[in-house]
Structures are given as C-alpha cells and as structure tokens.
Backbone as a chain_set.jsonl record, in Angstrom:
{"seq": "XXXXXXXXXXXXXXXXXXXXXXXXXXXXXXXXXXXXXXXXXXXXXXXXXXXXXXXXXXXXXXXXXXXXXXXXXXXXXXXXXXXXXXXXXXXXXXXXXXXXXXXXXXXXXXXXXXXXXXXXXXXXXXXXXXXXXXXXXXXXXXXXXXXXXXXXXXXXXXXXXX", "coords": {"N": [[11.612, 50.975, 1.194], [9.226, 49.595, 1.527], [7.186, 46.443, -0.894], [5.558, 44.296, -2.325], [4.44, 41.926, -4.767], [3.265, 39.838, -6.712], [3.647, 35.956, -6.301], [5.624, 33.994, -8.056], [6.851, 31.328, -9.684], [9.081, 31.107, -9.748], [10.012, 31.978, -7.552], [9.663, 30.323, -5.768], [11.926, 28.731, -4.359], [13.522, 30.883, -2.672], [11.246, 31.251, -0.623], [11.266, 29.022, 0.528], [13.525, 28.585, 1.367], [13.26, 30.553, 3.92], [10.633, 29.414, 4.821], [11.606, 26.763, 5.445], [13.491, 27.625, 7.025], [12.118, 28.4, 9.874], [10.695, 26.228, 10.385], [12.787, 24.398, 11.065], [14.053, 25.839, 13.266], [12.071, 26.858, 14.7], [8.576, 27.122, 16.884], [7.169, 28.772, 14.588], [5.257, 27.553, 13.396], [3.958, 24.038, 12.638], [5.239, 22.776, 10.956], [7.638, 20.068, 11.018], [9.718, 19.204, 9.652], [11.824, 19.943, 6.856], [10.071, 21.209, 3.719], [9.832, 20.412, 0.304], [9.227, 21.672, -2.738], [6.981, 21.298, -3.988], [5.66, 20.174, -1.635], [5.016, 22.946, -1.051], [3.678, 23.97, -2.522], [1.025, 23.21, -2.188], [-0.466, 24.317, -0.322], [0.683, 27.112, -0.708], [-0.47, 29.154, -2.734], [-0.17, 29.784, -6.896], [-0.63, 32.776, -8.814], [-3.856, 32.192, -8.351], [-6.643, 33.193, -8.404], [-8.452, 33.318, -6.169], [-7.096, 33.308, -3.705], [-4.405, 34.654, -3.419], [-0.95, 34.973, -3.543], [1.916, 36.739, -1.669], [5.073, 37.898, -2.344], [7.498, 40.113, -0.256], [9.519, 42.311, -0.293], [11.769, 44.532, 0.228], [13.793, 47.334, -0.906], [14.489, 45.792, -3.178], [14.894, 43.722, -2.451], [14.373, 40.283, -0.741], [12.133, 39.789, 1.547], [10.252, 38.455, 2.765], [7.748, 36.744, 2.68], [3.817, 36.29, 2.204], [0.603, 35.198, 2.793], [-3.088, 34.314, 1.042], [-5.429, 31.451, 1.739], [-7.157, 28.369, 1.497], [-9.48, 27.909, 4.34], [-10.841, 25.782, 4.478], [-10.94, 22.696, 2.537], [-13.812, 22.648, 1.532], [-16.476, 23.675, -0.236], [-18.28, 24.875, 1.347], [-16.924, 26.602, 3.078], [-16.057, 28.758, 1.344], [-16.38, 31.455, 1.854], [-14.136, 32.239, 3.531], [-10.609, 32.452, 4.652], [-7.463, 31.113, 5.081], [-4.449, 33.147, 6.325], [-1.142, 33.602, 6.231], [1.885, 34.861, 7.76], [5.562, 35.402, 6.68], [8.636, 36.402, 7.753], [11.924, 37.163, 7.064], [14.219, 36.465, 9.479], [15.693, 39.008, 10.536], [14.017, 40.764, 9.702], [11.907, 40.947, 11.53], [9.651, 42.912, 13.768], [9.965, 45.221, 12.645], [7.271, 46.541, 11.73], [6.513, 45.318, 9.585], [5.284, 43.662, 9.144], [2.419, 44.299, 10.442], [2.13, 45.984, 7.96], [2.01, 44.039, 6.239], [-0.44, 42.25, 6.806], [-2.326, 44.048, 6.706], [-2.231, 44.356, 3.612], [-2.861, 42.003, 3.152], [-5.855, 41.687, 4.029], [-6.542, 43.486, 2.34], [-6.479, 42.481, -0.101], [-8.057, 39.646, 0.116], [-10.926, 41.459, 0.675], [-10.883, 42.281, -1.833], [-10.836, 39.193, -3.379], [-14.116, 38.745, -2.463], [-13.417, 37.573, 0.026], [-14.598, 36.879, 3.736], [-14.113, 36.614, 5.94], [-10.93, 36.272, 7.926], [-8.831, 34.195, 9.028], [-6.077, 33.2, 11.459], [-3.433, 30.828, 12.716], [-1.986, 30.199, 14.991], [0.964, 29.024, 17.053], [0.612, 28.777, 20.349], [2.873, 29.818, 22.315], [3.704, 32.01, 20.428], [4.153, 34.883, 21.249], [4.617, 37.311, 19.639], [3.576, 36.83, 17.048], [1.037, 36.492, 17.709], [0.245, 39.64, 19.354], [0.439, 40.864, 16.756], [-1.932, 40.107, 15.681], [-3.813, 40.978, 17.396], [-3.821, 43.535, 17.441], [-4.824, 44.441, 15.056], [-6.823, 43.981, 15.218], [-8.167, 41.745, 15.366], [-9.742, 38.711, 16.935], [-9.617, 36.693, 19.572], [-10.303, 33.374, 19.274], [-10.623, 30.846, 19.433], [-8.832, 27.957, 21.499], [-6.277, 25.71, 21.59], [-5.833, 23.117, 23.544], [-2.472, 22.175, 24.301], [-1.991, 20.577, 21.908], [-0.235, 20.317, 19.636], [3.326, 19.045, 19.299], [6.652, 19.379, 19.106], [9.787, 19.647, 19.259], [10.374, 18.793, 21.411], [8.684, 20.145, 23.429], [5.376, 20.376, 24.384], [2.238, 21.689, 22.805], [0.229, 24.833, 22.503], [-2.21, 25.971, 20.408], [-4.03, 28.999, 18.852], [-6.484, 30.328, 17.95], [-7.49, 32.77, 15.467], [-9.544, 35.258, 14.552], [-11.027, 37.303, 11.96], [-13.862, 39.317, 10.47], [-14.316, 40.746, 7.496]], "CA": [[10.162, 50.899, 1.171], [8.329, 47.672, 1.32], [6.597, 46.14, -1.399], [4.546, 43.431, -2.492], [4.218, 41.45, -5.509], [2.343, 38.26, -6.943], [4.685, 35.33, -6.003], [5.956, 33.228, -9.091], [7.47, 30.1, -9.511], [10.788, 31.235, -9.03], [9.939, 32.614, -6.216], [9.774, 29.245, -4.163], [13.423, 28.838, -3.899], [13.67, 31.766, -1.758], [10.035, 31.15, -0.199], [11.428, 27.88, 1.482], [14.747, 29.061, 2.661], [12.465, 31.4, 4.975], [9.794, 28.553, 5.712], [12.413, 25.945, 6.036], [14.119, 28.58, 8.599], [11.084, 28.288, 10.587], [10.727, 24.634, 10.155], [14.043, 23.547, 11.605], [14.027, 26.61, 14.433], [11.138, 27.6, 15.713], [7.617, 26.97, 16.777], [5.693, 29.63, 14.126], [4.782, 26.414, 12.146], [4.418, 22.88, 12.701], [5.887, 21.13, 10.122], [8.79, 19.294, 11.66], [11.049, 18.183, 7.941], [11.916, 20.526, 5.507], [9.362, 21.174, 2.799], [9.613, 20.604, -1.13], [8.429, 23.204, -3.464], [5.509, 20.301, -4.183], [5.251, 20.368, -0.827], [4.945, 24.276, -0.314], [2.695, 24.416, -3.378], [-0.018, 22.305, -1.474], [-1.393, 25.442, 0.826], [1.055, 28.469, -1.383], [-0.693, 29.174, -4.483], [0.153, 30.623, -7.666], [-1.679, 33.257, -9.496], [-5.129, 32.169, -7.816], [-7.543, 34.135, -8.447], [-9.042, 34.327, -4.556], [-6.187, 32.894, -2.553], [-3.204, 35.262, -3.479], [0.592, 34.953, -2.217], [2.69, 37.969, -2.499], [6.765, 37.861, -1.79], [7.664, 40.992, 0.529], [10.486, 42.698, -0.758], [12.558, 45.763, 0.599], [14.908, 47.542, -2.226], [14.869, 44.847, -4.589], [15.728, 42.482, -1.544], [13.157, 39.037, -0.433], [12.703, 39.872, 2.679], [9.904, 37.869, 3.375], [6.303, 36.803, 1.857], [2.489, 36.415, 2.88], [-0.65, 34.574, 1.676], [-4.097, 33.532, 1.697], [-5.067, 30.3, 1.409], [-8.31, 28.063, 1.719], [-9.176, 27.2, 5.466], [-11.103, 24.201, 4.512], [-10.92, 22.062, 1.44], [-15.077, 22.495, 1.401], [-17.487, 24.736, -0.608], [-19.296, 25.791, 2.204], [-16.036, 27.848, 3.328], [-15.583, 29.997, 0.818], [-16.246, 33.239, 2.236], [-12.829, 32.148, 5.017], [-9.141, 32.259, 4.378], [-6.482, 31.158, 6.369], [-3.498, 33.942, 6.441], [0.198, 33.612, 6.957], [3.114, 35.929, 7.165], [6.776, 34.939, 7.374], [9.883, 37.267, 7.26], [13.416, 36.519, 7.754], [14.288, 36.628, 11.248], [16.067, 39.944, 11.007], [13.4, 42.0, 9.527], [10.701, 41.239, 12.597], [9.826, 43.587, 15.009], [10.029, 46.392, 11.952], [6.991, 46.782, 10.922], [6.444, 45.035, 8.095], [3.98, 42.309, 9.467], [0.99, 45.149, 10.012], [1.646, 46.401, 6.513], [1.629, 42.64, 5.362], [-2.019, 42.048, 7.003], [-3.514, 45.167, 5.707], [-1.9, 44.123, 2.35], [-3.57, 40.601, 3.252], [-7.424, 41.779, 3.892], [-7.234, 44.358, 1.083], [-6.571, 41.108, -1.253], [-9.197, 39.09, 0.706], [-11.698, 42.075, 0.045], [-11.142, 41.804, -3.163], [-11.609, 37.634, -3.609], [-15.111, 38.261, -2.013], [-13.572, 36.768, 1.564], [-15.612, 37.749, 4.552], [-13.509, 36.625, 7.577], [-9.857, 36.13, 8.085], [-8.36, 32.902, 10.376], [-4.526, 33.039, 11.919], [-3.903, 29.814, 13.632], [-0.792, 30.399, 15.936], [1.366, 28.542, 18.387], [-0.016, 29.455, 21.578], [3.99, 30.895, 22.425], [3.934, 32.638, 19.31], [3.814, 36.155, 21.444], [4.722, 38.579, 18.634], [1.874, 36.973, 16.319], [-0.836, 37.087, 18.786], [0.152, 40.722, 19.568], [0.05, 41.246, 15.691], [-3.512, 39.925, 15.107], [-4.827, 41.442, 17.968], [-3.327, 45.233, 17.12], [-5.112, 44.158, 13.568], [-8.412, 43.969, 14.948], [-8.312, 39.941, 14.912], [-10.095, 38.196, 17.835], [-9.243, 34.81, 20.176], [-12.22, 32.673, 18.911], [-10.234, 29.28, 19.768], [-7.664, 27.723, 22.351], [-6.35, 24.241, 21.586], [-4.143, 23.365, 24.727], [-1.444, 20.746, 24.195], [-2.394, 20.001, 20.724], [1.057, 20.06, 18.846], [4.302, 18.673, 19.796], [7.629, 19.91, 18.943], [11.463, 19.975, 19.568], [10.034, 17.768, 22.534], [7.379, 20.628, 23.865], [3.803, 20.351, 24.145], [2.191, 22.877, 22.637], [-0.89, 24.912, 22.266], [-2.515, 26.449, 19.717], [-4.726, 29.706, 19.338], [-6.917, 30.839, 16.594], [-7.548, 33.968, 15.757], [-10.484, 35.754, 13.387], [-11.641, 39.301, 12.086], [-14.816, 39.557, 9.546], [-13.858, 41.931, 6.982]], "C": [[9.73, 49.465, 0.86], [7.089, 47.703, 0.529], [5.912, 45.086, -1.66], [4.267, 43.034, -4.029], [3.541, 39.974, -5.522], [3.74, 37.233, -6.685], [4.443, 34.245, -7.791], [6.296, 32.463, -8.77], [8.688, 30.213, -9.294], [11.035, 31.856, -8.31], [10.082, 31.46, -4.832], [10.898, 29.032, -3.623], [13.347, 29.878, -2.769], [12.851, 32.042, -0.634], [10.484, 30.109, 0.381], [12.551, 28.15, 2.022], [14.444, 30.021, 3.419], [11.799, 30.165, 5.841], [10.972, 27.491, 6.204], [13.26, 26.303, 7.337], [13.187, 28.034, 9.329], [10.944, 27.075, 10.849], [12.075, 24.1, 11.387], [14.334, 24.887, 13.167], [13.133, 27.176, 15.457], [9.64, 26.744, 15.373], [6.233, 27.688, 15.949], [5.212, 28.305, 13.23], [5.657, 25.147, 12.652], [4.67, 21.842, 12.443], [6.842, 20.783, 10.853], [10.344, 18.875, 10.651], [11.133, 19.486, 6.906], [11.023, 20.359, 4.213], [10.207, 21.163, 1.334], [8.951, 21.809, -1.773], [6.914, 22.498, -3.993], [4.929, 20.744, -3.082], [4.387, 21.694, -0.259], [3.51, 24.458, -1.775], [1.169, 23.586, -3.444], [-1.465, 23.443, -0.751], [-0.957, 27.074, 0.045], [0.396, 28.406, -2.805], [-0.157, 30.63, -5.386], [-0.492, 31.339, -8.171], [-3.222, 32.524, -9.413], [-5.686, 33.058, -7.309], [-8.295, 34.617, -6.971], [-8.367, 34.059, -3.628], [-4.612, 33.577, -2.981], [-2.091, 34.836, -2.762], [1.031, 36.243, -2.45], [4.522, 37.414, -1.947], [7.167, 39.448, -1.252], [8.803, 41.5, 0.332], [11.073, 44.362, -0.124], [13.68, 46.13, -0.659], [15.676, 46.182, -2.835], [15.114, 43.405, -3.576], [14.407, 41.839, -1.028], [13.212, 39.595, 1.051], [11.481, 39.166, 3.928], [8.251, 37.341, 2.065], [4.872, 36.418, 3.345], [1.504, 35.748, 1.618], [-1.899, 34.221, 1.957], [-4.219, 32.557, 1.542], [-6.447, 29.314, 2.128], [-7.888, 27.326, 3.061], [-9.926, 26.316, 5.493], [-11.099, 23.767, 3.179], [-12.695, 21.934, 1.185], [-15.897, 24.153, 1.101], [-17.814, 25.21, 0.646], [-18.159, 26.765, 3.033], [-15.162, 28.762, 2.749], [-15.243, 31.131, 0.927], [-15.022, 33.77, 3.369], [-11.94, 32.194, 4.214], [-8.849, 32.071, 5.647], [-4.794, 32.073, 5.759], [-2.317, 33.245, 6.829], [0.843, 34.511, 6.457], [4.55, 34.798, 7.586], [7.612, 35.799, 7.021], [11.186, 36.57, 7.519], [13.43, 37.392, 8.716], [14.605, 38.068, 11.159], [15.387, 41.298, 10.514], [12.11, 41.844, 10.194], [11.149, 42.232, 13.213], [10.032, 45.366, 13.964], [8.434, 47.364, 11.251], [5.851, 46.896, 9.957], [5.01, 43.884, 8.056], [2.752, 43.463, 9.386], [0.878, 45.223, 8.374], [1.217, 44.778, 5.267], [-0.001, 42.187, 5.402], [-2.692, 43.008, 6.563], [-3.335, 44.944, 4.12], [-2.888, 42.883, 1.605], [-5.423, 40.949, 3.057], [-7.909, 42.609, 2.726], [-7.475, 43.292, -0.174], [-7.481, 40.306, -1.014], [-10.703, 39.676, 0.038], [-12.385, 41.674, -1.331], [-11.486, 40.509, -4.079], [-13.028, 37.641, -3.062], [-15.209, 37.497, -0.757], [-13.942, 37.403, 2.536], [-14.96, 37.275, 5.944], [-12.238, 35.799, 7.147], [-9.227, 34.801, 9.519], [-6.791, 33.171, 10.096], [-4.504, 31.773, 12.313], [-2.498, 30.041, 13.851], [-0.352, 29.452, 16.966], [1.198, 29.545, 19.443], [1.361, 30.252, 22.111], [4.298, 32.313, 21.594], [3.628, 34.312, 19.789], [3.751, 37.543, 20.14], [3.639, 38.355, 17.566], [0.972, 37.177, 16.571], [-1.086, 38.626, 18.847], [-0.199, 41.469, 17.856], [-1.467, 41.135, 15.178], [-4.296, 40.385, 15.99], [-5.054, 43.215, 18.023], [-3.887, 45.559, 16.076], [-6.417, 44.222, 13.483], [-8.816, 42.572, 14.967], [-9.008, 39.585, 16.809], [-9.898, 37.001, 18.498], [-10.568, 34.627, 20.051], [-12.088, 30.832, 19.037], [-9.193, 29.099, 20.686], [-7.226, 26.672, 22.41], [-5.263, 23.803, 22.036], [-3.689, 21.781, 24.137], [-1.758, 19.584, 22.868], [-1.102, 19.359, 19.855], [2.148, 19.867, 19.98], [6.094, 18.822, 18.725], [9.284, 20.281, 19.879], [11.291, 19.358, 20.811], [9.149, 18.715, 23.629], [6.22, 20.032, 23.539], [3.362, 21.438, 23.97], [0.664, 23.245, 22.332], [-0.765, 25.663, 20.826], [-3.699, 27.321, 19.597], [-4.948, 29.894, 17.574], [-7.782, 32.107, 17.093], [-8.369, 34.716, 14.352], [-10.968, 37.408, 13.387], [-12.408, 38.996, 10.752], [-14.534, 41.053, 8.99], [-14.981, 42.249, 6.137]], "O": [[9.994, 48.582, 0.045], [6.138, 48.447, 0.772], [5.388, 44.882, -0.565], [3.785, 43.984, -4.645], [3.362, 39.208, -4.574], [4.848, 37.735, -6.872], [3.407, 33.954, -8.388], [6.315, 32.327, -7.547], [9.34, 29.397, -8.641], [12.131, 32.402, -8.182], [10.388, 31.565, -3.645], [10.992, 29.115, -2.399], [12.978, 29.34, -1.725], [13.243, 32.785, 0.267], [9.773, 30.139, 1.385], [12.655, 27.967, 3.235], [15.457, 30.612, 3.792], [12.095, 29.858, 6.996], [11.207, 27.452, 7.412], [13.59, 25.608, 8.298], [13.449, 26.846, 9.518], [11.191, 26.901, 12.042], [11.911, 23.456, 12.424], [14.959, 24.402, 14.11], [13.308, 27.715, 16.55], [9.374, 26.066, 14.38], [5.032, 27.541, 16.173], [4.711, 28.601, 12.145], [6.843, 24.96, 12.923], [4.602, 20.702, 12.903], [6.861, 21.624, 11.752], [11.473, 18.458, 10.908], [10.146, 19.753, 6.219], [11.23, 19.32, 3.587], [11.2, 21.885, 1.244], [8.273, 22.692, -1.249], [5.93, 23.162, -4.32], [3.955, 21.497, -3.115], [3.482, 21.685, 0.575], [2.518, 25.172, -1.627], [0.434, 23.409, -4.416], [-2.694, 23.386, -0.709], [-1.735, 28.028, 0.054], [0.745, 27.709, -3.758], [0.112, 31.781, -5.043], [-1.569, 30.751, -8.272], [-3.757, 32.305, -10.499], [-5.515, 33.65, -6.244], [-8.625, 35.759, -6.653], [-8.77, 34.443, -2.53], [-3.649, 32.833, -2.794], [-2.136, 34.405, -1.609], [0.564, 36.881, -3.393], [4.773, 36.508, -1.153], [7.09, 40.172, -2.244], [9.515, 40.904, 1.14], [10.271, 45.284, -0.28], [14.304, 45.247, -1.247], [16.832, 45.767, -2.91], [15.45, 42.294, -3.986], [13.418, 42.552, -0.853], [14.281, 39.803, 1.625], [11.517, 39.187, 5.158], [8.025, 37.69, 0.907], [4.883, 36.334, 4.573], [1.518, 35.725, 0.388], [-2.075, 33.776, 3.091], [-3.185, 32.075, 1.081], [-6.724, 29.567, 3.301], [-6.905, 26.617, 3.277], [-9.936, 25.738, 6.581], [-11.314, 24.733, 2.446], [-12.947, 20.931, 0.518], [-15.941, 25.203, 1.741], [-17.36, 26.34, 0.826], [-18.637, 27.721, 3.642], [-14.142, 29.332, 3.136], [-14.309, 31.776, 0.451], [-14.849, 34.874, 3.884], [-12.202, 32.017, 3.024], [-9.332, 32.414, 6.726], [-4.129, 31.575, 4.851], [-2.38, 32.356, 7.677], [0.753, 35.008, 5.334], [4.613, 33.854, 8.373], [7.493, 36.148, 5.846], [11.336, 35.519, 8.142], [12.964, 38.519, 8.882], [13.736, 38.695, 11.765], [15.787, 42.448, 10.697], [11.148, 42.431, 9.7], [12.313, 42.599, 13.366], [10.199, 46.444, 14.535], [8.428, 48.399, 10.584], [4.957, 47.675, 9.625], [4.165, 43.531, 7.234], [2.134, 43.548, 8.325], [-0.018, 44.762, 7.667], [0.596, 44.571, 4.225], [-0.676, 41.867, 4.423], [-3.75, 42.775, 5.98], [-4.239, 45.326, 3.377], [-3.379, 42.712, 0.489], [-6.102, 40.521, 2.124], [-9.027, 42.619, 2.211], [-8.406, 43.298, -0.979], [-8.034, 40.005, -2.072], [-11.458, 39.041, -0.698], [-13.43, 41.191, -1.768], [-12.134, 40.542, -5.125], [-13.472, 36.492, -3.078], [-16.213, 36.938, -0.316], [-13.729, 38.614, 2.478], [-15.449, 37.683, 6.997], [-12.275, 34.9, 6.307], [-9.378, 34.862, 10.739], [-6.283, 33.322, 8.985], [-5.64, 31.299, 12.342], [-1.779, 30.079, 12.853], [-1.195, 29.04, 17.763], [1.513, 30.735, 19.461], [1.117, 31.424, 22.398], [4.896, 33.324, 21.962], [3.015, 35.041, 19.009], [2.917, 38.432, 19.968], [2.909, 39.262, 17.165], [0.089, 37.838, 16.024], [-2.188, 39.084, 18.546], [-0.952, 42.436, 17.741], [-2.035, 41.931, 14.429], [-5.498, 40.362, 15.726], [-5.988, 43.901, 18.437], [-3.778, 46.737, 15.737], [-7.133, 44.397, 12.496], [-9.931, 42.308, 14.517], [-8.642, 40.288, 17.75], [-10.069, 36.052, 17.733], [-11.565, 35.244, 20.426], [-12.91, 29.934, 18.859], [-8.479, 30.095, 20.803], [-7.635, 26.145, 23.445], [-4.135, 23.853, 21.544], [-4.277, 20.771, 23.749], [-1.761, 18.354, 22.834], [-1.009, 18.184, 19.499], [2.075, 20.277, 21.138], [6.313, 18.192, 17.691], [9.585, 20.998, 20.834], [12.342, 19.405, 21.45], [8.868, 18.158, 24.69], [6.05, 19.286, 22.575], [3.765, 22.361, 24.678], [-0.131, 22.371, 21.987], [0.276, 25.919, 20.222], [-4.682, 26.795, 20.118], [-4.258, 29.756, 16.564], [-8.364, 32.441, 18.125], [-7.827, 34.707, 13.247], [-11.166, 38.273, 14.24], [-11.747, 38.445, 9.872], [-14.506, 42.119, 9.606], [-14.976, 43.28, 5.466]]}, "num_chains": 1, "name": "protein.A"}
C-alpha cells in the first residue's frame, strides 16, 4: 500500500538518487549536473506550511516522492503552485502517480492554493497523459525551448483550478 509522509532532512539522500536518476537519463527535468541537497532545497521544501513535499513509500520502501512548490518567487502568485512527481523508474506505469496528484491537490486545498501548474517536456508522454486523466488542461506550448543530451526540446504546461 502506498503512502505518503512529510519529507525530512534525511530524506534528501534518497530524494536525489531518484532526481539525480532523472538528471543524468532522461528528459522529465532539465537540469543537466547532478544536484546538491542545497541545491534540491532551493524549489523542495521542508515542513512549509503551504508548499508541502511528501516521500512516497511502498512497505516501508522510498519508492518515490512529490511536492508543491511556489510557481513564482512573487506575492501576487500565491493562490499557484507548481507540482512535481518522481518515482523510481520501476514503479511507473503502477499507479502511483494518480494517487500522488490527488495526494498533491488535497495538500494544495488545504494551503489555500487555487490552481495547480505541471510544466513538462513536450516528449514527456506518460506525464501529459497523467495531468490530463487528472483533469489538468494544455494552457501553454513552448516549442524548442530546452536543449538536452543534444535534442531540442519543447515544453508544455499544464493547469487545473482546484
């Protein structure tokens, strides 16, 4: 059974050998270098009160996390988050991502946030299909924005007012 807890500080260790996966293999994220736990604690927060993380756990096991997280550094977008999920590779395709976004807007709710932002690599098929099975809408399309592993790449954003 999959659960959900507040993420701690000794939780980043295990929270970057996921993102760093991602980082060095794939296009869901376009950092390019391996993050720091400075680094990761830039956009992941701790016990914040309207931007929650949680760590995603299966019998006692990490098996992935999720978070909100301010989508502009400006008062006037308070009432937004920006969302992410990440699992390890071998527990996609189970799941676990819906129950992570309903896990995500019920925590939103509760900070007083009033609309939800994804921002996806435009390849990123299995996220798109997740935010749009979620109720999430294409409300952006930003072709050939990012560049990676020597692609050009787009990028799609994706919103639902909760």
């Amino acid at each position: 059974m999959v659960e959900f807890s507040p993420v701690k500080d000794t939780d980043l260790a295990a929270i970057l050998e996921i993102y760093n996966h991602y980082i060095l293999n794939s296009t869901a994220t376009f950092h390019s270098e391996k993050l720091s736990r400075k680094d990761l604690k830039e956009f992941l927060f701790i016990s914040h009160p309207k931007y929650p993380s949680f760590l995603i756990k299966d019998n006692d096991e990490t098996i992935g996390y999720c978070f909100l997280t301010q989508y502009k550094k400006r008062q006037s977008y308070d009432r937004s988050a920006e969302l992410s999920i990440y699992l390890k590779p071998e527990f996609t395709g189970k799941g676990i991502g819906p129950a992570a976004l309903g896990h995500l807007e019920a925590a939103a709710k509760k900070a007083d946030i009033h609309v939800l932002v994804g921002t996806i690599c435009g390849e990123n098929q299995a996220s798109i299909r997740l935010m749009e099975r979620a109720g999430f809408s294409k409300c952006a399309h930003l072709k050939n924005i990012g560049e990676k592993f020597g692609k050009v790449l787009d990028v799609v954003v994706y919103q639902k007012e909760i």
